[in-house]
ZADO-1210 file (C-alpha; in nm, 4 decimals, padded with zeros to 6 digits):
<atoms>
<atom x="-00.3568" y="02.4390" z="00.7435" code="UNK" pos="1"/>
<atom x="-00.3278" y="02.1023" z="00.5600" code="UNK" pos="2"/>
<atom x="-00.4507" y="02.0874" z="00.1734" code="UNK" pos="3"/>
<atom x="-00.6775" y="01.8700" z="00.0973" code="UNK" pos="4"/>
<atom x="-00.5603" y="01.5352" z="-00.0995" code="UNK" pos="5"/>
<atom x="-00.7421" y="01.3949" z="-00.3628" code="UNK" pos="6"/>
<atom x="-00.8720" y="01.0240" z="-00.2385" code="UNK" pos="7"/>
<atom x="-01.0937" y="00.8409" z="-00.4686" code="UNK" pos="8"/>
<atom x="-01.1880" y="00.4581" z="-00.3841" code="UNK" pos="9"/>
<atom x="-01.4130" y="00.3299" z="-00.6964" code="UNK" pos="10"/>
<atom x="-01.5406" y="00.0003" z="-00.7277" code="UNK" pos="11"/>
<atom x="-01.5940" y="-00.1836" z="-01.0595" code="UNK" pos="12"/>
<atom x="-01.8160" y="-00.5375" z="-00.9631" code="UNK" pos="13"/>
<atom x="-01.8193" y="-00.6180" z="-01.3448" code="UNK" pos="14"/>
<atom x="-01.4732" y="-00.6163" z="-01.3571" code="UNK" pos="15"/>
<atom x="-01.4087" y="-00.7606" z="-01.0125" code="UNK" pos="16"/>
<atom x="-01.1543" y="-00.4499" z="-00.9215" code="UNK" pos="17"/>
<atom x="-01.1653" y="-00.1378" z="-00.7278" code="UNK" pos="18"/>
<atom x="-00.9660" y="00.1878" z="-00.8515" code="UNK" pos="19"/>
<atom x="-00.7677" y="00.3447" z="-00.5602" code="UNK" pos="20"/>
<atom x="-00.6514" y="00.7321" z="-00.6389" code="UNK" pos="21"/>
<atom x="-00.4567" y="00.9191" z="-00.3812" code="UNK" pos="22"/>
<atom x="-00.2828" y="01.2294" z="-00.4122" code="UNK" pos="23"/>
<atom x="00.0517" y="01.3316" z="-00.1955" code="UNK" pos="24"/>
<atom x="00.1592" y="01.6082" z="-00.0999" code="UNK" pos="25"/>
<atom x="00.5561" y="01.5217" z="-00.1842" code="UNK" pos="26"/>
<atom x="00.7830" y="01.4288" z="-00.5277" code="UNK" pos="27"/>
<atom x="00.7120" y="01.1272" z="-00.7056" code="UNK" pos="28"/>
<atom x="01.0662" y="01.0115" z="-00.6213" code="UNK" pos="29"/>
<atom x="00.9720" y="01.0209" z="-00.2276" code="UNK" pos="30"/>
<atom x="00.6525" y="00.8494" z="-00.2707" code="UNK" pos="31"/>
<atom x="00.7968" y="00.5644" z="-00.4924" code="UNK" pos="32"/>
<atom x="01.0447" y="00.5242" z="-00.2056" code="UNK" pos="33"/>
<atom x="00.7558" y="00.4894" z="00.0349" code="UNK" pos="34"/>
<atom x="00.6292" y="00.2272" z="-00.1477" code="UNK" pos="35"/>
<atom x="00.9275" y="00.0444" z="-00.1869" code="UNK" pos="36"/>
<atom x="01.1465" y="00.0540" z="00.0661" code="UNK" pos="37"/>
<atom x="01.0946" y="-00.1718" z="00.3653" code="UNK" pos="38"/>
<atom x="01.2725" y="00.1115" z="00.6861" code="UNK" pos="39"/>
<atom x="00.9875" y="00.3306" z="00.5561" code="UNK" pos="40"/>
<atom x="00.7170" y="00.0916" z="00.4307" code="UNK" pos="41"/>
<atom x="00.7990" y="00.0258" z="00.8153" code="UNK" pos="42"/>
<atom x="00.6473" y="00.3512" z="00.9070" code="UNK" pos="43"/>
<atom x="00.3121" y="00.3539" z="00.7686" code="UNK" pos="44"/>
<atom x="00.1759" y="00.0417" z="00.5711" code="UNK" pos="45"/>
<atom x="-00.0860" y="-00.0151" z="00.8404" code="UNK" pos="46"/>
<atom x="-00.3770" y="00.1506" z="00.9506" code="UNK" pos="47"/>
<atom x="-00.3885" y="00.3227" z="01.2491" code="UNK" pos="48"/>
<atom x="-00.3822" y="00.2120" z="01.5443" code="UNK" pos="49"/>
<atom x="-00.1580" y="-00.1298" z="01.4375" code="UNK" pos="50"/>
<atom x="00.2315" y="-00.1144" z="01.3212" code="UNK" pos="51"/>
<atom x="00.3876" y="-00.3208" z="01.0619" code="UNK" pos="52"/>
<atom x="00.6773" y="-00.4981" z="01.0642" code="UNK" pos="53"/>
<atom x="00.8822" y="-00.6491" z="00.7667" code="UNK" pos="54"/>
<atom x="01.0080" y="-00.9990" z="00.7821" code="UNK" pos="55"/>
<atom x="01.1549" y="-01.0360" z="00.4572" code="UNK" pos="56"/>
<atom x="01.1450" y="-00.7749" z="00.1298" code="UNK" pos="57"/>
<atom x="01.2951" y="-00.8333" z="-00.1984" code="UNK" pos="58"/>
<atom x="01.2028" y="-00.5468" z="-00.4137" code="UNK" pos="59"/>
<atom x="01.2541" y="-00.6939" z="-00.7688" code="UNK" pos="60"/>
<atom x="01.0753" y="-00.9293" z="-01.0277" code="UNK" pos="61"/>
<atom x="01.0363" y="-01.2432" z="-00.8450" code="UNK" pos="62"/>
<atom x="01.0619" y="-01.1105" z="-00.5018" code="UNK" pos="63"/>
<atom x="00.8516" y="-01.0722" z="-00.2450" code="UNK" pos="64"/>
<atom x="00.7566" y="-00.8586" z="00.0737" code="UNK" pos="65"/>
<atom x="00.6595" y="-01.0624" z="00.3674" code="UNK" pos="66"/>
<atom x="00.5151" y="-00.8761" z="00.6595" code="UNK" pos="67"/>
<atom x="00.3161" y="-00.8343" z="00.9788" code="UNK" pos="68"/>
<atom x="00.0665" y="-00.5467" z="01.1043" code="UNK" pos="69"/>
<atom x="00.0843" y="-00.5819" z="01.4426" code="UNK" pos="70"/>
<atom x="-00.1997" y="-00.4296" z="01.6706" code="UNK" pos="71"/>
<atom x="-00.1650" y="-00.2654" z="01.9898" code="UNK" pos="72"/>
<atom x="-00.2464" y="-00.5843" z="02.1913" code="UNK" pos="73"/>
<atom x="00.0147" y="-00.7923" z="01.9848" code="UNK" pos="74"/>
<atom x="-00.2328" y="-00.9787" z="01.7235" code="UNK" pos="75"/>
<atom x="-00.0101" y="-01.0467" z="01.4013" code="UNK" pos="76"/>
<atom x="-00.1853" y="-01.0375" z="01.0825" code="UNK" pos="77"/>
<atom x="00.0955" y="-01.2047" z="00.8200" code="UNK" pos="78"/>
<atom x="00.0844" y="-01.0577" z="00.4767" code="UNK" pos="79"/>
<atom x="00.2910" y="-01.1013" z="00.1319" code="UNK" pos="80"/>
<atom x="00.3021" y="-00.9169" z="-00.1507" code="UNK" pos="81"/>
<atom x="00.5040" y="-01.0622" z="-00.4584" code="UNK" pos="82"/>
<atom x="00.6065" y="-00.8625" z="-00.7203" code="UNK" pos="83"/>
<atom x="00.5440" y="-00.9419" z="-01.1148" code="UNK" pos="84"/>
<atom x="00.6855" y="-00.6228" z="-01.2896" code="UNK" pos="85"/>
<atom x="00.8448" y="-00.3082" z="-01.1687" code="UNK" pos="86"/>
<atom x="00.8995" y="00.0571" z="-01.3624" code="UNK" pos="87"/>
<atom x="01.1220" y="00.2513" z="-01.1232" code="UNK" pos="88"/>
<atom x="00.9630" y="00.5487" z="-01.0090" code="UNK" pos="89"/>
<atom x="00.6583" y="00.4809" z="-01.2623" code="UNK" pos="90"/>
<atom x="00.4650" y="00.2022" z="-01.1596" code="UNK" pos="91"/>
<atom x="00.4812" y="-00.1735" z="-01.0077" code="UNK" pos="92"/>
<atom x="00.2297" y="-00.4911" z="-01.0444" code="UNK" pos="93"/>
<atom x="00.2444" y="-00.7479" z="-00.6791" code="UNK" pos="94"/>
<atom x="00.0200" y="-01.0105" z="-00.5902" code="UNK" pos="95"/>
<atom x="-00.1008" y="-00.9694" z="-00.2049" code="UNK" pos="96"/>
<atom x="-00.2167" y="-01.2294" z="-00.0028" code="UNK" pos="97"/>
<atom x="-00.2782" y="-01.3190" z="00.3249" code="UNK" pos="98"/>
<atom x="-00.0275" y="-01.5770" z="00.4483" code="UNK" pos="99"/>
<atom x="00.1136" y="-01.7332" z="00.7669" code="UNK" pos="100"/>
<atom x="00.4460" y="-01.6347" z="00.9563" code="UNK" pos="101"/>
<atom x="00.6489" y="-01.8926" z="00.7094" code="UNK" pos="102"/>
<atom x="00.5101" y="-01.6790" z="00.4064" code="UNK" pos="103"/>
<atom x="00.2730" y="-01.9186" z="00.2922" code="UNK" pos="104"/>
<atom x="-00.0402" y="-01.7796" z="00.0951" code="UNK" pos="105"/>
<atom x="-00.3447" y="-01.8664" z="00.2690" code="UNK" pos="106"/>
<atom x="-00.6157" y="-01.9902" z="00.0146" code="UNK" pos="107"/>
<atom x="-00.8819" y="-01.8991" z="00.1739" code="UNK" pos="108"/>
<atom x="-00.8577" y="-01.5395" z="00.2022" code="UNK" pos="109"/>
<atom x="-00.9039" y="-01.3392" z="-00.1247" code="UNK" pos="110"/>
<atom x="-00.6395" y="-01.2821" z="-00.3300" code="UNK" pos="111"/>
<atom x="-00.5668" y="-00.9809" z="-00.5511" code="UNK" pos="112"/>
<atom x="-00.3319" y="-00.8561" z="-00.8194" code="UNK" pos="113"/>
<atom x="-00.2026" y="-00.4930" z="-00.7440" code="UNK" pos="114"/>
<atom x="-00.1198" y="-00.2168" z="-00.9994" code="UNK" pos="115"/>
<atom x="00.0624" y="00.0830" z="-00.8854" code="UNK" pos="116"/>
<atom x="00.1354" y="00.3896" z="-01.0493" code="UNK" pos="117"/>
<atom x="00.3161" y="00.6837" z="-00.9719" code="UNK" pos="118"/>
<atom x="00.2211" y="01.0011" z="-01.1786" code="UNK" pos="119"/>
<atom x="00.3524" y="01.3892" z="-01.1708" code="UNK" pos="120"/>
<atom x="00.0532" y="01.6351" z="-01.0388" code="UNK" pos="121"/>
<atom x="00.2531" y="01.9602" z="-01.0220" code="UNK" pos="122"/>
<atom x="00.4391" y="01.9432" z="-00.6939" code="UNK" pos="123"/>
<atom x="00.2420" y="01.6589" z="-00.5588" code="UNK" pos="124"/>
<atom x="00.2129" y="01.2688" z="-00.6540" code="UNK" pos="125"/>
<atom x="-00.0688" y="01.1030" z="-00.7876" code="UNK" pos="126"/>
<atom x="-00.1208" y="00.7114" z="-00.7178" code="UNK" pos="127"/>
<atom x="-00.3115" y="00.5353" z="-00.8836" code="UNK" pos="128"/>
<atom x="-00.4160" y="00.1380" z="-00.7328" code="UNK" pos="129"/>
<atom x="-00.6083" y="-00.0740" z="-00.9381" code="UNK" pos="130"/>
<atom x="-00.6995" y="-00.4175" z="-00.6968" code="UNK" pos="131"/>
<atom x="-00.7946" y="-00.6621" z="-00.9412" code="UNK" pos="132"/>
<atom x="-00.9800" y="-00.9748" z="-00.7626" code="UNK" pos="133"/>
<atom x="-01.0752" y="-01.2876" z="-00.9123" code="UNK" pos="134"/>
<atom x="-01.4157" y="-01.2583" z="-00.8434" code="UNK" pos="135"/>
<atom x="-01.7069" y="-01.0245" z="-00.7621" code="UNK" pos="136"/>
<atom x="-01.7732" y="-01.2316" z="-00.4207" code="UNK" pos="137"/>
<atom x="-01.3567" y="-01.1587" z="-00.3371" code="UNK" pos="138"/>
<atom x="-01.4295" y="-00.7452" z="-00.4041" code="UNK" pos="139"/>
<atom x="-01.7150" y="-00.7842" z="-00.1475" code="UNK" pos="140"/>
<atom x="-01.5478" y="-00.9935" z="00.1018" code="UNK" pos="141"/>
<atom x="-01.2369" y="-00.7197" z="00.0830" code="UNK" pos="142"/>
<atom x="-01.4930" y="-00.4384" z="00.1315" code="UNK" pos="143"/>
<atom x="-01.6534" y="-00.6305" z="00.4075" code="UNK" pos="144"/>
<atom x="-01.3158" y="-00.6694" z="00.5956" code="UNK" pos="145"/>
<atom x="-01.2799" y="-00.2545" z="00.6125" code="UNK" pos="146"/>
<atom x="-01.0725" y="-00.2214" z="00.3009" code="UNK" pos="147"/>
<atom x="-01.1602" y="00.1366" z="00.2156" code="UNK" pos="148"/>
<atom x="-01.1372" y="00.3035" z="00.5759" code="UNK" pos="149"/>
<atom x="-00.8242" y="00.1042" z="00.6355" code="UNK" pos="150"/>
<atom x="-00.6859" y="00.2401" z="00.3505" code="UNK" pos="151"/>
<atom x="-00.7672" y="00.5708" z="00.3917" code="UNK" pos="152"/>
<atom x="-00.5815" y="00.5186" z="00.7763" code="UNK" pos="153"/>
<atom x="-00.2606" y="00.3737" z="00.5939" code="UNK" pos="154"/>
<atom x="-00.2695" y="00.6453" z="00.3485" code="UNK" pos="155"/>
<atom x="-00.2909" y="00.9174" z="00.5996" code="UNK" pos="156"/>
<atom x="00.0035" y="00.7821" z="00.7846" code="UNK" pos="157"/>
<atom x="00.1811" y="00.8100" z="00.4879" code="UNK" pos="158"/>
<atom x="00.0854" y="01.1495" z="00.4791" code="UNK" pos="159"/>
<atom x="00.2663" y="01.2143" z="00.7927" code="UNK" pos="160"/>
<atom x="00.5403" y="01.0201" z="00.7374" code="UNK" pos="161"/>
<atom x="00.6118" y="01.2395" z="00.3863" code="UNK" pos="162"/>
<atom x="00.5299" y="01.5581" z="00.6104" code="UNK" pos="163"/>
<atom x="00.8105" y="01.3803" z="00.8631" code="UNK" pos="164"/>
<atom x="01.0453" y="01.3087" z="00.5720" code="UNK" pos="165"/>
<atom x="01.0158" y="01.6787" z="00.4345" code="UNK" pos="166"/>
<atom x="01.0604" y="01.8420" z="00.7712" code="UNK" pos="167"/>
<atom x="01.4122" y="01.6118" z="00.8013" code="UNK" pos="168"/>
<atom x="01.5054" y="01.7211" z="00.4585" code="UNK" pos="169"/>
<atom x="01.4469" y="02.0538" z="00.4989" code="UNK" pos="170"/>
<atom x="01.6737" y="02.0362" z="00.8404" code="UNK" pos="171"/>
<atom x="01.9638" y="01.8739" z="00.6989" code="UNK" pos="172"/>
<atom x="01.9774" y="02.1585" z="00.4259" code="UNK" pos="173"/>
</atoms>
């Protein structure tokens, strides 16, 4: 029987952000390497039933991670996320965007500024995502597009992929 993870999606209009907070059922090492590593951001960062596939990831200040989610028909859906400050296995701030296969940020789409942190809760992770937008009509139009239940899909494939990951681990030992 699978425990049940915390998932709490919050959203703050005044302050134009929504508060992400998902636990996982793995080390905070694991899940930091999730996030940050493009073979196993690979894996999961999409909701279910699309596929995402990196085209270029620099994981340091001044890099970027440009990728596609991919749906089962082949529809590409070109995303970047470039990152402002990183905390090794603590936390990391990105701005994500939607933007076209050469990487450039489309300026019509909303545009957010991502903190993520990665805290200890006994043997599982805590992560904590605060989406900061620019404006209350942005948080809306993200909501609109299915932000919370695509989340939730991306998150749970993470699940599986750290349930995947653990069962390998636990093989090679």
């Amino acid at each position: 029987m699978k425990a049940e993870l915390h998932f709490d999606f919050a959203v703050d209009k005044e302050k134009n952000s929504i508060v992400v907070k998902r636990e996982f059922a793995a080390g905070r090492q694991l899940v930091w390497d999730c996030h940050t590593k493009r073979e196993l951001l690979d894996r999961w960062f999409a909701p279910k039933p699309l596929t995402t596939q990196t085209k270029r990831m620099e994981f340091k200040v001044g890099g970027h991670w440009h990728y596609a989610m991919i749906t089962p028909d082949g529809q590409t859906f070109w995303n970047r996320l470039d990152y402002q400050a990183i905390n090794p296995i603590d936390n990391y701030a990105a701005l994500d965007g939607f933007c076209d296969e050469a990487g450039q940020v489309n300026p019509d789409m909303p545009r957010s500024r991502w903190e993520v942190a990665f805290t200890d809760a006994g043997e599982r992770t805590l992560v904590t995502t605060v989406v900061q937008y620019n404006s209350a009509d942005d948080v809306q139009k993200a909501i609109g597009m299915g932000l919370k239940d695509g989340l939730a899909s991306t998150l749970e494939r993470l699940d599986e992929l750290l349930l995947d990951l653990g069962e390998t681990a636990e093989l090679v030992q």
